[in-house]
C-alpha positions, -999 to 999 in steps of 0.1 A, spaced: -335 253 -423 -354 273 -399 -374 254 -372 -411 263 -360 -409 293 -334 -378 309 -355 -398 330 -374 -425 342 -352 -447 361 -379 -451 327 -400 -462 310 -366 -482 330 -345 -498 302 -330 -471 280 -312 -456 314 -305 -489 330 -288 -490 298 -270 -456 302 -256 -456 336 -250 -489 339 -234 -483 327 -193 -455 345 -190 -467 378 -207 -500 376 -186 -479 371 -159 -461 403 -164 -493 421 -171 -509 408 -140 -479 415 -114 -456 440 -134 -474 462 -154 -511 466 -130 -496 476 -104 -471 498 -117 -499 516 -134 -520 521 -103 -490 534 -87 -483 558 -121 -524 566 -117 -520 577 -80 -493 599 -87 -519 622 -96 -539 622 -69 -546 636 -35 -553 619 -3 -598 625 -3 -598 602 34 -577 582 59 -577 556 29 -589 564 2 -570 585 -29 -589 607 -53 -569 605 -90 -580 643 -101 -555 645 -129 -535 671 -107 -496 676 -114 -491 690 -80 -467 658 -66 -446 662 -94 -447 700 -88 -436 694 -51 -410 665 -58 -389 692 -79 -388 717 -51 -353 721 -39 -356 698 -7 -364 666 -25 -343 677 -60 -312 682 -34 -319 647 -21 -320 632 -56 -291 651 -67 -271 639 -37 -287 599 -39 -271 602 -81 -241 615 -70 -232 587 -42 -246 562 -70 -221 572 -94 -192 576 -68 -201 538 -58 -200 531 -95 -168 543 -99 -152 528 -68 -167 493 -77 -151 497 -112 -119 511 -96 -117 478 -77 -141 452 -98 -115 455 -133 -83 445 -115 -102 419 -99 -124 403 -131 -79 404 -149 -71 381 -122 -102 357 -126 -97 356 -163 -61 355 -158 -60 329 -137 -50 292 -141 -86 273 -157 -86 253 -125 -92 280 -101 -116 305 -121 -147 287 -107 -135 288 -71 -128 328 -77 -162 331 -97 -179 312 -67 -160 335 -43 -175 363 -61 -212 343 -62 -210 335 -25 -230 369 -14 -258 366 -36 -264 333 -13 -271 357 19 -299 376 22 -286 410 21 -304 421 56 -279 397 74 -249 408 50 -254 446 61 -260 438 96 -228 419 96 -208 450 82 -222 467 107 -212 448 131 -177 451 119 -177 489 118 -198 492 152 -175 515 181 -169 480 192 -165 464 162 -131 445 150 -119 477 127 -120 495 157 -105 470 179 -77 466 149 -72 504 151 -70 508 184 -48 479 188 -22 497 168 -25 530 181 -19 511 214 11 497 195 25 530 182 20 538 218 41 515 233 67 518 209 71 558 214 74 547 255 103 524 239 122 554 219 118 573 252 91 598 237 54 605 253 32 578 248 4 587 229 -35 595 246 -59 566 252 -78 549 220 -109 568 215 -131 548 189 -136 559 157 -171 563 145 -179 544 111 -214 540 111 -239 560 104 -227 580 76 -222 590 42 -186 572 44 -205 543 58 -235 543 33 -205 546 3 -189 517 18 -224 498 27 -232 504 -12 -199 488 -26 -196 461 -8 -234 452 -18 -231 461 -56 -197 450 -62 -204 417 -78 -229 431 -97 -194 452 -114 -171 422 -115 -196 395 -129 -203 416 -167 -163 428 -168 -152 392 -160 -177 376 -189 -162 408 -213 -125 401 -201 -133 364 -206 -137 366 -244 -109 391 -253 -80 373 -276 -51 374 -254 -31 372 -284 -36 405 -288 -20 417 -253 11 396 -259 16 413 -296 11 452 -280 38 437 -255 61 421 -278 64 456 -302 76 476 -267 38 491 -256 43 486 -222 18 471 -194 4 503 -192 -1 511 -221 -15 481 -235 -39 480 -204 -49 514 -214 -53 513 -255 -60 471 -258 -77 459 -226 -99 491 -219 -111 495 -252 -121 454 -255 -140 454 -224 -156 486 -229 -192 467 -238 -185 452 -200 -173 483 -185 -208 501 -198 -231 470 -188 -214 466 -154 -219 504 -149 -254 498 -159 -261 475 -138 -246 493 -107 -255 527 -111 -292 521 -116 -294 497 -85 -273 518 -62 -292 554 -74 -326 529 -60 -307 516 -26 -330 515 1 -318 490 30 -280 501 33 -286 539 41 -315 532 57 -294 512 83 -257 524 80 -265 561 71 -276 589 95 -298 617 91 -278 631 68 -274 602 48 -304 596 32 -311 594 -2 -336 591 -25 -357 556 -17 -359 568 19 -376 596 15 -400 578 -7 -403 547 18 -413 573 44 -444 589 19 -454 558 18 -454 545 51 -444 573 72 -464 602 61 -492 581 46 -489 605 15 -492 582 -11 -497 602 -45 -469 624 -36 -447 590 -30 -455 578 -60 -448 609 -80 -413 604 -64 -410 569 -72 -416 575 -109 -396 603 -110 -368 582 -101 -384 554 -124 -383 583 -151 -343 592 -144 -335 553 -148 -353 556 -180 -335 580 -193 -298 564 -182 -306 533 -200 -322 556 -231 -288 572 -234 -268 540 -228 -288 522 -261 -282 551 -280 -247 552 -275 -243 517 -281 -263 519 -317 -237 551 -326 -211 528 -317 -228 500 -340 -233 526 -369 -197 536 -367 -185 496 -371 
């Protein structure tokens, strides 16, 4: 027996009431002003404030030159090289949640949680002031070169020079490690909840008939989280390829991707059409990711 709002054609009323706040909502904050930003992106500054929308493909035109295509080319490629690392590091750790005994996995999933609780301005200026020249990794470095130091005084050979700090910050190593450490959760979370609903039964049998941990990680595990390997890269690659705050504070000149360069037509430059053809440019690219990603996943469907 189906109950009121199951069917939705059959009662557009109770539905329409439902659906109607938050779908004005969306219209209102969401959709308007995306649209005036879409409209100005074909435009042309006419005054110190004001922004005539002649119809003119001249941003987009510009955004593909080779300066800014280089710069998005660069922003994708340190997305998906943050994608990778986080699933490099975000599988083994989602096995040991789901792995674990039942009374720890919340304490693990809250240790995983815990960041989202911290506004991410103080969590990057706290990394930074770990990797600073006088920050504690370089005060661990130099604390063993100082001890590799000593011993070679000890085995009679020259000790080594004086510790000259290392410097972490304020590039693309830095922005790559600034992005992982932000986006990591976001990988662990979706490959945890895939992990989470695979029948273990089936890990013990590919063990039992001599498959090796390898192996079995490789043709049972991989294969049965794959619908969590795609969302989690989903879900990183598209906020990552958008990052704004973490190069904009850990990366240097040469560090800046995409979002920068649009923060500064915006605010910077005061070219706003030209920032906005740049913004839905990259609005366009994460379009087309997430375009591919449903199509893959209805072939997969089809083939089932």
């Amino acid at each position: 027996m189906s109950g009121p709002l199951q069917d939705w054609k059959s009662q557009r009323k109770p539905f329409a009431a439902v659906a109607s706040a938050p779908v004005f909502w969306l219209a209102l904050f969401f959709i308007a002003p995306m649209a005036i930003v879409w409209l100005y992106s074909f435009g042309q500054n006419a005054g110190p404030a004001d922004i005539d929308i002649s119809g003119t493909l001249d941003n987009y035109k510009r955004a593909t030159e080779w300066l800014y295509l280089s710069i998005f080319l660069k922003s994708l490629a340190v997305a998906a090289l943050t994608t990778g690392i986080c699933l490099i590091i975000g599988f083994p750790v989602a096995m040991a949640i789901t792995f674990a005994a039942p009374k720890w996995r919340p304490w693990l999933l809250l240790g995983i949680m815990l960041p989202f609780w911290t506004n991410l301005l103080i969590r990057t200026y706290a990394l930074m002031a770990l990797m600073g020249t006088n920050g504690y990794m370089n005060k661990g470095l130099g604390g063993l070169w100082e001890g590799a130091s000593w011993l070679r005084t000890l085995v009679g050979l020259q000790p080594l020079e004086a510790w000259t700090p290392v410097q972490l910050l304020y590039n693309n190593f830095a922005v790559v490690l600034g992005l992982v450490y932000v986006h990591l959760p976001f990988m662990v979370l979706p490959l945890y909840s895939a992990l989470d609903r695979l029948d273990k039964s089936l890990i013990e049998a590919s063990l039992d008939l001599g498959a090796g941990h390898f192996k079995t990680f490789m043709q049972v595990v991989v294969p049965l989280a794959a619908p969590g390997i795609v969302a989690g890269v989903m879900i990183t690659l598209i906020p990552a390829l958008g990052a704004y705050l973490t190069p904009d504070l850990m990366g240097g000149t040469d560090s800046q991707m995409i979002a920068n360069v649009i923060e500064r037509q915006f605010k910077r430059a005061n070219d706003w059409p030209f920032g906005a053809a740049l913004s839905f440019l990259l609005i366009y690219a994460m379009f087309i990711l997430i375009a591919l990603q449903s199509m893959r996943s209805n072939k997969v469907k089809e083939l089932r």
